[in-house]
N, C-alpha and C positions, 0 to 999 in steps of 0.2 A: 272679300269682305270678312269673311271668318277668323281667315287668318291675320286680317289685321286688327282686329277686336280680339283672337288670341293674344297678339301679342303686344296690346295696349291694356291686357288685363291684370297685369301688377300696376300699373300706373291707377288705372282707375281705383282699386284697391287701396293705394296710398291714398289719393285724395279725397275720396269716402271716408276713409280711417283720421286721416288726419284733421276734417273739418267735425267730424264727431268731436274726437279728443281735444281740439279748439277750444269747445263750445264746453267740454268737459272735463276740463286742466287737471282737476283734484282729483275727478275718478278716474285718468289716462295716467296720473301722476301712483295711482295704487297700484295698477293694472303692470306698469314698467316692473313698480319695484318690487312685486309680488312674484312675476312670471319672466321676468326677464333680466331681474337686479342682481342674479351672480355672473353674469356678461357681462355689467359696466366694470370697470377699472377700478373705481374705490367703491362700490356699491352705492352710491347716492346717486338719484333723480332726480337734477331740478327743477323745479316746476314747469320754468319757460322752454324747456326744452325737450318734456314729456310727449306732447302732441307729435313730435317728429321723432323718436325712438318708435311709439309706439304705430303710427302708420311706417315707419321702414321695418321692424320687425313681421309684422304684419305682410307687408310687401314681399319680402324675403320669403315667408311661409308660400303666399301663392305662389313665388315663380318655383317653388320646388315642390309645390301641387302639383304645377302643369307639367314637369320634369316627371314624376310618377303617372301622371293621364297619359302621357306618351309613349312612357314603356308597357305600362299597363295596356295599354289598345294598339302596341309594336307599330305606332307610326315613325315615319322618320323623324328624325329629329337634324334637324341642319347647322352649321356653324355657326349661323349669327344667333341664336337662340341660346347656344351653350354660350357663348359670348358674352351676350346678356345676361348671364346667370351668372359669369362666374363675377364679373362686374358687382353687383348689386349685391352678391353674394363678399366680395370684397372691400366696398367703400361702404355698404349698409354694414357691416360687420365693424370696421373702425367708428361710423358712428353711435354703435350702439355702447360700443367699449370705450372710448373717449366720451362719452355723451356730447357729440359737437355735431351739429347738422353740416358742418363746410364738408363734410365727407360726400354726403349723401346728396348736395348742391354740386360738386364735381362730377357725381357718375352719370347723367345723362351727355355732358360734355366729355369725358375720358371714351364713351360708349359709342358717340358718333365719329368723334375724333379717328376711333380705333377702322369704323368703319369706313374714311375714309382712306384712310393708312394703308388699310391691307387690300383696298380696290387700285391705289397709286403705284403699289406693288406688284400688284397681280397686272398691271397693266403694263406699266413698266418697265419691270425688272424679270417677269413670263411672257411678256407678249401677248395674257390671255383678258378680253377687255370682259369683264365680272357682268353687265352690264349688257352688253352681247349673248356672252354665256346662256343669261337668264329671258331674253326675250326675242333669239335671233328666229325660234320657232314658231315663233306669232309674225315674227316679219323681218322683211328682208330693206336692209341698207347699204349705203355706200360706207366703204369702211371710212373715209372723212367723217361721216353721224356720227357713227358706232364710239367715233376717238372723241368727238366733240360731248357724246351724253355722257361717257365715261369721266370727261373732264369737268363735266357740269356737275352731276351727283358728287364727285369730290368735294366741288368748290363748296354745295350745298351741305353736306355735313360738315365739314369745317365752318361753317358760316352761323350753324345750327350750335353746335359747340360752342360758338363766342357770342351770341346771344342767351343761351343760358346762362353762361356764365355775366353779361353785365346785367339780364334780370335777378339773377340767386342772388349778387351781391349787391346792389343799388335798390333793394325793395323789400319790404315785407314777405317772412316766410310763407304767409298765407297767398299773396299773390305770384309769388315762383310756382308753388304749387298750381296755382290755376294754370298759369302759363305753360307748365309742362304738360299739364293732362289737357289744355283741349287749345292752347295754342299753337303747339310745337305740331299736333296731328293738323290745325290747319293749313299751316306752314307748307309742310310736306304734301298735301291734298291741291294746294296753290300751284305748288310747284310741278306736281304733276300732270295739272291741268296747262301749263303754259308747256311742258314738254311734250304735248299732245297737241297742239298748235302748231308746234314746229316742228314735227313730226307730219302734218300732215300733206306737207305738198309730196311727200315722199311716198305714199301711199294709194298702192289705185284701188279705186271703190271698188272694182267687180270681182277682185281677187283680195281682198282686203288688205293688201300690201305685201303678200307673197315673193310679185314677181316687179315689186318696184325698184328704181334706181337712186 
């Protein structure tokens, strides 16, 4: 749970930030072009487009808080995390310079995308199923599961990816935003719950799935 409220904590931070700035166009509209208006491209701010500079700016700051909390306290720091940074660190970066939100509407879709891509590969093209890797020490499966969850987590980020993408573009900035900060985690929370269902004939209760087939 930690880590997943870790690593939903630039999200939240957006959507905090940006229903403030909403609610406060004219003073998000200072705040861009006071502290962050030699980043745009021709220095201007416009109005409508204030609220989402300034929560991605913002966003960007924390994920490279948690990048120093983690060197600072020498924890590991794992792939998809740098990944994440450098993303957001990337697409938040063209939207702040372009002033255009389609940057920052792309990166949770470029993000999952990525995350499927490089699981299709590692499974693939390594023989190594990511997915296994990560949970074959909490239990034991038939490698049929193993290839099936591995195909399933693909499908679900790619799937994850093209539903952002038709709420960013068929709706209101303000409700993509909602969508990504607490629909996208239900999504995922769903999904995990039905792969715990099917997961479970596979499991025997007195050894918690150990020594299942």
């Amino acid at each position: 749970m930690k880590k997943f409220l870790f690593d939903l904590f630039p999200v939240i931070v957006f959507f905090v930030v940006f229903n403030y700035a909403e609610k406060n166009v004219e003073l998000s509209q200072q705040w861009v072009s006071h502290y962050i208006g030699f980043l745009i491209s021709d220095g201007k701010v416009p109005k409508e487009v204030a609220p989402v500079l300034l929560a991605t700016s913002v966003s960007i700051l924390a994920s490279l808080g948690q990048l120093l909390w983690l060197l600072g306290t020498r924890q590991k720091i794992d792939g998809m995390f740098m990944l994440s940074l450098g993303i957001i660190g990337v697409f938040g970066g063209l939207t702040i310079y372009f002033h255009n939100e389609t940057f920052i509407k792309w990166k949770p879709t470029i993000l999952y995308w990525c995350f499927g891509v490089s699981m299709a590969i590692s499974q693939f093209l390594f023989k190594k199923n990511a997915i296994r890797s990560m949970m074959e020490k909490e239990i034991s499966l038939p490698d049929q599961v193993w290839n099936r969850l591995g195909l399933a987590w693909m499908g679900f980020f790619v799937t994850l990816g093209v539903l952002n993408l038709l709420v960013a573009f068929n709706v209101q900035t303000s409700t993509w935003v909602s969508f990504k900060t607490f629909g996208m985690p239900v999504l995922m929370f769903v999904f995990i719950i039905a792969q715990s269902f099917y997961l479970s004939p596979y499991l025997e209760p007195e050894n918690g799935g150990k020594d299942g087939k």
